[in-house]
N, CA and C atoms as a LAMMPS dump frame, in Angstrom:
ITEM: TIMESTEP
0
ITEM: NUMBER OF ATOMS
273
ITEM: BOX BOUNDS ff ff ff
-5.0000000000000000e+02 5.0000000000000000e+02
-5.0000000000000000e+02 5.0000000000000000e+02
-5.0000000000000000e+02 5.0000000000000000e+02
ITEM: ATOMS id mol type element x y z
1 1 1 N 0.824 -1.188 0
2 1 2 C 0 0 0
3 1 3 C 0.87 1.255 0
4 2 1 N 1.967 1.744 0.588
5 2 2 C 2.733 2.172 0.57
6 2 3 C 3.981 2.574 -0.479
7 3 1 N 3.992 1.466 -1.12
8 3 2 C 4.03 1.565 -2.502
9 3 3 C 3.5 2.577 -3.331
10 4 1 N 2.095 1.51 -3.514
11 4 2 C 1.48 2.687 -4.473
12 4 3 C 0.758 3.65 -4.01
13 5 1 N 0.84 4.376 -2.689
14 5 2 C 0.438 5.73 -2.243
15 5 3 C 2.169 6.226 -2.802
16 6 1 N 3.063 6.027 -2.453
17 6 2 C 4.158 6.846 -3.258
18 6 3 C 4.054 7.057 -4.571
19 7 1 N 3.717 5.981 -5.816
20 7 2 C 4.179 5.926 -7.015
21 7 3 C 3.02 6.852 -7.421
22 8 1 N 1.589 7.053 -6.173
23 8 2 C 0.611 7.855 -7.101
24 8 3 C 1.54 9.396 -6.886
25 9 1 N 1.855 9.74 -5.762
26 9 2 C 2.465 11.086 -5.542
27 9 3 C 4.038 11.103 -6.159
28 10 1 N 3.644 10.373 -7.439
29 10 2 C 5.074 10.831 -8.288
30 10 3 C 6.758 10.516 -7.594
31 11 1 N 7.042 9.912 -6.816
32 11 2 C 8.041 9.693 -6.056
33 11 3 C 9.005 8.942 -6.726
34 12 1 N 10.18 9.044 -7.27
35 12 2 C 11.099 8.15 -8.028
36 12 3 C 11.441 7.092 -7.198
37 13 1 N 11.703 6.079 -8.222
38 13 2 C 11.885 4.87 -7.27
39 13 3 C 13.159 4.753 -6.423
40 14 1 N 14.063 5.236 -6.476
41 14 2 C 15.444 5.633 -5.339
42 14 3 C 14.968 5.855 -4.473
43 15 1 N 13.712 7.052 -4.219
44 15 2 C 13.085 7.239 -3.123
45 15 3 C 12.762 6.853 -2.55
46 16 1 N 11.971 6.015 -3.122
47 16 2 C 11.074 4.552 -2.852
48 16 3 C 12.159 3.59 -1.607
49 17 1 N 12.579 3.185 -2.472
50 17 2 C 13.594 2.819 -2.097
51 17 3 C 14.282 2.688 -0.633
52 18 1 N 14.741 4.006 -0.266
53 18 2 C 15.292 4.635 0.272
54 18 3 C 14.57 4.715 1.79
55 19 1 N 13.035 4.789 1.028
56 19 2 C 11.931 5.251 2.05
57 19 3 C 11.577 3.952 2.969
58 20 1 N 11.86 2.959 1.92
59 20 2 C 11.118 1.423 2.912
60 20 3 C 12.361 0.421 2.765
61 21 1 N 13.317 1.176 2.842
62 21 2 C 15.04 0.368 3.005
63 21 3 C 14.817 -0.849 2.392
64 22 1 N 15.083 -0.88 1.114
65 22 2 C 14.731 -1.464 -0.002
66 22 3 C 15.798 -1.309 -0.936
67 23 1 N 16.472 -2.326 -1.862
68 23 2 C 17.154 -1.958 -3.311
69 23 3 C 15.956 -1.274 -3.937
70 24 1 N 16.533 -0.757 -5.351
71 24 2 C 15.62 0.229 -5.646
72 24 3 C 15.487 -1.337 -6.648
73 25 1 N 16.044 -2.226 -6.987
74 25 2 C 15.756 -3.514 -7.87
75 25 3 C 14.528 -3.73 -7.02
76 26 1 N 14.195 -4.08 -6.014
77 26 2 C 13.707 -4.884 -5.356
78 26 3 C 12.008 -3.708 -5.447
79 27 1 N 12.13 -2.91 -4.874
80 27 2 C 10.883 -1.461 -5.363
81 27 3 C 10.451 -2.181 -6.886
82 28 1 N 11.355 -1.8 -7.897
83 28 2 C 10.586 -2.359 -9.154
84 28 3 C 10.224 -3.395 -9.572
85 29 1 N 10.835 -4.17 -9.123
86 29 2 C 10.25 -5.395 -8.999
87 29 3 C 9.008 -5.393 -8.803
88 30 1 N 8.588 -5.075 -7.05
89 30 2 C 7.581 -5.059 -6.62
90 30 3 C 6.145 -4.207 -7.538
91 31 1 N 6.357 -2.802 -7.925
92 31 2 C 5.382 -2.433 -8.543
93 31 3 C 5.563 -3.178 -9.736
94 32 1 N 6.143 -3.749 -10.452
95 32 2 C 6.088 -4.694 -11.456
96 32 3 C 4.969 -6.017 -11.513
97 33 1 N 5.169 -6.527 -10.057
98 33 2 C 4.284 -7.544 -9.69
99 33 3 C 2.47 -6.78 -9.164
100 34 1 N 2.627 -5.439 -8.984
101 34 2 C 1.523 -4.907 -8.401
102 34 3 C 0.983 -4.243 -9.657
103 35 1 N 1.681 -4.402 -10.815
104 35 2 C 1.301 -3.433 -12.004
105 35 3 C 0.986 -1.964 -11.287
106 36 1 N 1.752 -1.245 -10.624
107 36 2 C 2.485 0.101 -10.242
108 36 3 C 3.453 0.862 -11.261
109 37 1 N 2.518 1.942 -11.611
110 37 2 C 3.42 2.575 -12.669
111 37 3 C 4.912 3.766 -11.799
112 38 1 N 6.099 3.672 -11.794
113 38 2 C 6.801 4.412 -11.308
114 38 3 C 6.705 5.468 -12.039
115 39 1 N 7.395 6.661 -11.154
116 39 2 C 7.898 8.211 -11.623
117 39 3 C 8.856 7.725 -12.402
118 40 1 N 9.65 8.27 -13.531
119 40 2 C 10.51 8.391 -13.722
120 40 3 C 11.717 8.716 -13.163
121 41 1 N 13.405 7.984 -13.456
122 41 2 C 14.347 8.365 -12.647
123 41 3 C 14.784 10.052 -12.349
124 42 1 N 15.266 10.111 -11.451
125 42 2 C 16.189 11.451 -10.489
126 42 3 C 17.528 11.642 -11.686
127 43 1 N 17.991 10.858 -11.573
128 43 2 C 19.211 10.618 -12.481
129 43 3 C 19.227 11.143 -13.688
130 44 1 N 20.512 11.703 -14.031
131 44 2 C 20.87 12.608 -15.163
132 44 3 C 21.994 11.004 -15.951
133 45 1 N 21.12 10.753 -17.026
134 45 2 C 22.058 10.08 -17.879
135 45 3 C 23.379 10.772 -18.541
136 46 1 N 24.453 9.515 -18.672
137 46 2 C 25.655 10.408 -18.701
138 46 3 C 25.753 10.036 -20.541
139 47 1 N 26.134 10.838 -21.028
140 47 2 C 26.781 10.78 -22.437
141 47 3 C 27.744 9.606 -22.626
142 48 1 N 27.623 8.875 -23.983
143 48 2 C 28.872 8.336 -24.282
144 48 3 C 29.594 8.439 -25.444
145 49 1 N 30.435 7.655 -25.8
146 49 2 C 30.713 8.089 -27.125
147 49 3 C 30.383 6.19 -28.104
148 50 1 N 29.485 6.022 -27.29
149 50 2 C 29.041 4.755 -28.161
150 50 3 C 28.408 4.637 -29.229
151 51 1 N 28.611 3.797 -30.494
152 51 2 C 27.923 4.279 -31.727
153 51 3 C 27.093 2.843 -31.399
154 52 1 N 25.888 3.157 -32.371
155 52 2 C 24.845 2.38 -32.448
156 52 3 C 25.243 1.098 -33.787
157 53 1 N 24.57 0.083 -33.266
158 53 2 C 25.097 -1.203 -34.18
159 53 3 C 25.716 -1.446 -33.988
160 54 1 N 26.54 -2.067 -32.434
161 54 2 C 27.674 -2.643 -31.743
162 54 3 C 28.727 -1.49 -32.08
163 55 1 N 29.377 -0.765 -32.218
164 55 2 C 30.149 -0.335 -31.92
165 55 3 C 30.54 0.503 -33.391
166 56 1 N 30.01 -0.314 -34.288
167 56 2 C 30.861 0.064 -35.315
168 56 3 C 30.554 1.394 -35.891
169 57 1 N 31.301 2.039 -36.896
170 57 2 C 30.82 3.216 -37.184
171 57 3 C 30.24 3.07 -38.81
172 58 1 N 29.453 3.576 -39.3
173 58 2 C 28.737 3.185 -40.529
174 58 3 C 29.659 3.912 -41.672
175 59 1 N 30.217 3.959 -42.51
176 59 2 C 30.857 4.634 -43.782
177 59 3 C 30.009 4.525 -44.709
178 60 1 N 29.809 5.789 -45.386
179 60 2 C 28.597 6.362 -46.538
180 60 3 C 29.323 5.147 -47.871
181 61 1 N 28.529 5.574 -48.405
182 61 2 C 28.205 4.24 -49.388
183 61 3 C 29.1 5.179 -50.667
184 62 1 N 29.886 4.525 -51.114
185 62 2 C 30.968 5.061 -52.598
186 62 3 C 29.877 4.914 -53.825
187 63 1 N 29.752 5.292 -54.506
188 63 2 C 29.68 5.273 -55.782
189 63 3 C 30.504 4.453 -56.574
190 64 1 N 30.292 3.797 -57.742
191 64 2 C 31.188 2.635 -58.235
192 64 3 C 31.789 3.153 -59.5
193 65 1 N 31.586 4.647 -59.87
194 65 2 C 32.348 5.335 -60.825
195 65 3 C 33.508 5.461 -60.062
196 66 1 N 33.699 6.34 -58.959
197 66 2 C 34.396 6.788 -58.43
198 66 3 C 35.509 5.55 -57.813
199 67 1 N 34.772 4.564 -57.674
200 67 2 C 35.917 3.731 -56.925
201 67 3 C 36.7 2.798 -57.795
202 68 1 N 36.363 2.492 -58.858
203 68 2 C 37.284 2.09 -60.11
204 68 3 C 38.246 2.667 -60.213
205 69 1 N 39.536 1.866 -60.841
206 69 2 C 40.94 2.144 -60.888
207 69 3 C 40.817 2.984 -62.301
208 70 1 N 41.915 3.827 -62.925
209 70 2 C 41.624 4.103 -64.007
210 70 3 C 42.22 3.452 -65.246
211 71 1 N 41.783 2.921 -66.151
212 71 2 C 41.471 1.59 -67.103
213 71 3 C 41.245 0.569 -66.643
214 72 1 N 40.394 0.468 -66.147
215 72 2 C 39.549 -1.338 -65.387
216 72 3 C 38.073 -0.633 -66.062
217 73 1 N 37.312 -1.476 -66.287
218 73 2 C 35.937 -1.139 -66.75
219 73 3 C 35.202 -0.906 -65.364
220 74 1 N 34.173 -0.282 -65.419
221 74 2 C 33.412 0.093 -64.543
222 74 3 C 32.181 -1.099 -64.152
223 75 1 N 32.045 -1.207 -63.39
224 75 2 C 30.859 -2.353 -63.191
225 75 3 C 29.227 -1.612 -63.228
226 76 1 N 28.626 -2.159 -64.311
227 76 2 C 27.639 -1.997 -64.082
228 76 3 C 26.4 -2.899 -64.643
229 77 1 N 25.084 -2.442 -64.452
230 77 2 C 24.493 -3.857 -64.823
231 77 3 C 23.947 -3.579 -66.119
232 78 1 N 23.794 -4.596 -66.522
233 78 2 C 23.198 -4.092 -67.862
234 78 3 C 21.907 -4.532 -68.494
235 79 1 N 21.639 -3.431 -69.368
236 79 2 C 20.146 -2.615 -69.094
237 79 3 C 19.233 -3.873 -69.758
238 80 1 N 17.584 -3.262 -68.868
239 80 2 C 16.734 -4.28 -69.419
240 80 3 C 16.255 -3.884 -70.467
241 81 1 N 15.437 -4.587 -70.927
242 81 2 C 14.431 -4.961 -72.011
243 81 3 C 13.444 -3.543 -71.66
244 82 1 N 12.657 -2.732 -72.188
245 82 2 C 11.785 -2.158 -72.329
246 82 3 C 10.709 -3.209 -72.173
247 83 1 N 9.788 -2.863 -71.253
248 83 2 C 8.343 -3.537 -71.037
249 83 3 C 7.685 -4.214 -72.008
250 84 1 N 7.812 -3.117 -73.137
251 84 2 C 7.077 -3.807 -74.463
252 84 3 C 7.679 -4.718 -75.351
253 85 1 N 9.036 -4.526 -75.408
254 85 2 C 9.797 -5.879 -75.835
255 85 3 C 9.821 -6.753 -74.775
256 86 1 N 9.684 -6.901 -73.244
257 86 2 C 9.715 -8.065 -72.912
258 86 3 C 8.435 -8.813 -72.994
259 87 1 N 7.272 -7.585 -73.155
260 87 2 C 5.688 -8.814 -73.391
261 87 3 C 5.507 -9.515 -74.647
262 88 1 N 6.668 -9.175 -75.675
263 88 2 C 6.564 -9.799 -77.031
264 88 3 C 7.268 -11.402 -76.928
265 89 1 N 8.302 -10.9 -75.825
266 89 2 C 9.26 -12.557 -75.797
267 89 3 C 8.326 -13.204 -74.616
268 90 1 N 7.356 -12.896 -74.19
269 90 2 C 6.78 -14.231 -73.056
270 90 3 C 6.569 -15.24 -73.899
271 91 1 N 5.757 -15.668 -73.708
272 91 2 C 4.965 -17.138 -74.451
273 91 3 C 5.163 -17.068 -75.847
């Protein structure tokens, strides 16, 4: 009950916590099992310099003119059929 008379008066769960000598794990837990919505944390998240997608850093995508040696042919695909010549070769 005590619980959720705190979590209605907005009280972060550290508080919580703090208030009924408790881990603050052990608080969420509990409104977890009571379906008790908490305040949001006190705590100022700290910055990192972590990139997203494990770690790695993404490199923009080359163009395949540009990345050819000069005299090697260029890769490219080669072109289709126009619509109306390909409905002549079906069946």
């Amino acid at each position: 009950m005590r619980l959720e008379l705190m979590a209605e008066h907005q009280i972060p769960a550290e508080r919580i916590a703090q208030k009924l000598r408790r881990t603050e794990a052990a608080v969420r837990t509990e409104a977890r099992k009571q379906r008790v919505m908490l305040a949001p944390s006190e705590k100022q998240l700290s910055l990192t310099n972590k990139r997203p997608y494990g770690g790695m850093a993404v490199a923009p995508r080359r163009s395949l003119a540009k990345a050819t040696a000069p005299g090697r042919p260029s890769r490219s695909r080669p072109s289709r059929p126009e619509p109306s010549e390909q409905a002549e070769t079906l069946f």
